[in-house]
KOLKOL-284785 format. One record per residue (C-alpha): residue number from 1; residue in three letters; chain; x, y, z. Coordinates in Angstrom, 1 decimal, always signed. Layout:
N
ATOM  doza  marti  lumvo       x       y       z
ATOM   NUM    ala      A       X       Y       Z
...
//
This chain:
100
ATOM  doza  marti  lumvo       x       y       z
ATOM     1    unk      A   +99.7  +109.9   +84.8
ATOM     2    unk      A   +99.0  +108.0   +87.3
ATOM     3    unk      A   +99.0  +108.9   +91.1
ATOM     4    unk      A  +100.5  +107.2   +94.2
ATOM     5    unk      A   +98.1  +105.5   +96.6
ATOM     6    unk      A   +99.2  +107.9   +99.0
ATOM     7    unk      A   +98.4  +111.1   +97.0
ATOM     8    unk      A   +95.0  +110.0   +96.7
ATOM     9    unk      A   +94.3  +109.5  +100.1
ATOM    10    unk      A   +96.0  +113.2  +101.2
ATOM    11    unk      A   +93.6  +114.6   +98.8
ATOM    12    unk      A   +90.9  +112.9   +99.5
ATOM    13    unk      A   +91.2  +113.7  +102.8
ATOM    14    unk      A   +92.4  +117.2  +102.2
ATOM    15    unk      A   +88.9  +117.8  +100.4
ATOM    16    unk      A   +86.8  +116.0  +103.4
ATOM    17    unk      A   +88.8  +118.1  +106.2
ATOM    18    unk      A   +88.0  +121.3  +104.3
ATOM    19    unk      A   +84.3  +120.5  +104.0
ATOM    20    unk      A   +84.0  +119.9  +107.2
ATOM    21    unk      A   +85.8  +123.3  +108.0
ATOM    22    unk      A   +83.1  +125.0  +106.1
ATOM    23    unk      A   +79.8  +123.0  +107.7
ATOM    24    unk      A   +81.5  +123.9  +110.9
ATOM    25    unk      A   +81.8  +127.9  +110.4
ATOM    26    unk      A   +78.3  +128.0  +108.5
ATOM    27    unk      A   +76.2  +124.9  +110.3
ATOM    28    unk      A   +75.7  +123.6  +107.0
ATOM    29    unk      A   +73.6  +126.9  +105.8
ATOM    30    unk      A   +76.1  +127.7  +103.1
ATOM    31    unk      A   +76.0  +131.7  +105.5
ATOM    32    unk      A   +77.3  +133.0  +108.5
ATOM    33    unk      A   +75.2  +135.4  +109.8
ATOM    34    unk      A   +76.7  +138.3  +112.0
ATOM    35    unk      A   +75.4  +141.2  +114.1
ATOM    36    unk      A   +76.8  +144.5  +113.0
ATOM    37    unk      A   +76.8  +146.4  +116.6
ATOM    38    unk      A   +76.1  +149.7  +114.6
ATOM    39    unk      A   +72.9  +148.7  +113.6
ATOM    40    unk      A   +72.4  +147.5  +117.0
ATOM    41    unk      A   +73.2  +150.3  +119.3
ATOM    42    unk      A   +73.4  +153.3  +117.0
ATOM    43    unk      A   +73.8  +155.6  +119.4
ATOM    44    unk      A   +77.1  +154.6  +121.9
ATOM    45    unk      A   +76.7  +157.2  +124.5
ATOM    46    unk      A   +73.4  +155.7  +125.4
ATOM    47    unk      A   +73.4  +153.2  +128.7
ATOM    48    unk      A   +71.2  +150.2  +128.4
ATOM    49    unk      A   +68.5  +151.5  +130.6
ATOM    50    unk      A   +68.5  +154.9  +128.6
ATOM    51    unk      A   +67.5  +152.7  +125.7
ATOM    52    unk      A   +70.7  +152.1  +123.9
ATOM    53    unk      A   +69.7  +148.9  +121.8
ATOM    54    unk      A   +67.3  +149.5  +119.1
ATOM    55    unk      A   +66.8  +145.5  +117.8
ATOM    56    unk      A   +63.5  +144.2  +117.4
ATOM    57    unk      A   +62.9  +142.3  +120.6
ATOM    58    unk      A   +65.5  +144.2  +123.0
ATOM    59    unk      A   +63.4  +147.6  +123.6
ATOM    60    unk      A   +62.3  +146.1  +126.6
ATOM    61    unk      A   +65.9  +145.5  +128.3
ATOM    62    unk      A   +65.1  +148.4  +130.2
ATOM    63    unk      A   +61.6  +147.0  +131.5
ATOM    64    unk      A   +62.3  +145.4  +135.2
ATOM    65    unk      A   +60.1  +142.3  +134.4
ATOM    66    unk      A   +60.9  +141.5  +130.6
ATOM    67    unk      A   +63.3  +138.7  +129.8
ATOM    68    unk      A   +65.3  +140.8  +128.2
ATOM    69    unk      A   +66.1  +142.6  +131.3
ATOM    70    unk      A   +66.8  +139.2  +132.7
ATOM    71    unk      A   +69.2  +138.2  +130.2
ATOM    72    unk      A   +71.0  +141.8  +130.7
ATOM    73    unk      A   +71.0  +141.8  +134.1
ATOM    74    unk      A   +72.7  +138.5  +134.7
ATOM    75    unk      A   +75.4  +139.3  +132.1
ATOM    76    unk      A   +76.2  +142.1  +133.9
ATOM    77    unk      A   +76.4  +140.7  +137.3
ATOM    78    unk      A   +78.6  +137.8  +136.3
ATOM    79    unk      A   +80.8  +140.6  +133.7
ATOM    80    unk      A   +80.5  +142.9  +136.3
ATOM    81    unk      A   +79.4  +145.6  +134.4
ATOM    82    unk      A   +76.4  +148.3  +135.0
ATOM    83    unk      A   +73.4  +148.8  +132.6
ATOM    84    unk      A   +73.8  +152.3  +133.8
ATOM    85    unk      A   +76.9  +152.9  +131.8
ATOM    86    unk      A   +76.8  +154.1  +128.4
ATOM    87    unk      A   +77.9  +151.5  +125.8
ATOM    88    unk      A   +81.0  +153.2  +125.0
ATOM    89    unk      A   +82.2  +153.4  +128.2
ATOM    90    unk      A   +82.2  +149.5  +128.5
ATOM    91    unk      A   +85.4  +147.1  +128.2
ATOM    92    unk      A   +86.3  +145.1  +125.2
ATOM    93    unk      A   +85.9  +142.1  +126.7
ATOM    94    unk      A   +81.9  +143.3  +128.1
ATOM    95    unk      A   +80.8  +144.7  +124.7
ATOM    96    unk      A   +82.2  +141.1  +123.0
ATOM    97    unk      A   +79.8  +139.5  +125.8
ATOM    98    unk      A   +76.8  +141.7  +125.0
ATOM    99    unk      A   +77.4  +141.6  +121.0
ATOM   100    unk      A   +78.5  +138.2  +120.6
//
């Protein structure tokens, strides 16, 4: 049977739309790769400064002078949050900032 013009194009477009939904969500990498905040900060009664992130490259967040600290520190100025408050006790919206 054959098709309308019209048919063709809505699929054809329906299939080009959709790829391009994917490439979006994955960059193209056929993965989307997420941070599981467990993993991250096991232990939620821990502040930043008492060493509550535990991922490679982060250990120093509580060092004055490592970038890390930098990163941190500027977060929580402009979230207005403390790095002496225990993960647990932040908001929503500052854990979302932190995590990602």
């Amino acid at each position: 049977m054959v098709s309308s013009i019209d048919e063709i194009v809505a699929q054809k477009l329906f299939i080009q739309l959709s790829y391009l939904a994917l490439v979006l969500c994955c960059a193209g990498l056929g993965f989307k790769m997420e941070f599981d905040p467990d993993l991250m900060i096991p232990d939620t009664k821990l502040s930043f400064y008492e060493g509550a992130i535990v991922v490679l490259g982060w250990q120093s967040c509580n060092v004055g002078k490592s970038f890390t600290y930098a990163v941190l520190r500027a977060l929580a100025e402009v979230y207005h949050f403390s790095l002496d408050t225990p993960f647990q006790d932040y908001s929503e919206r500052s854990r979302s900032v932190i995590i990602g």
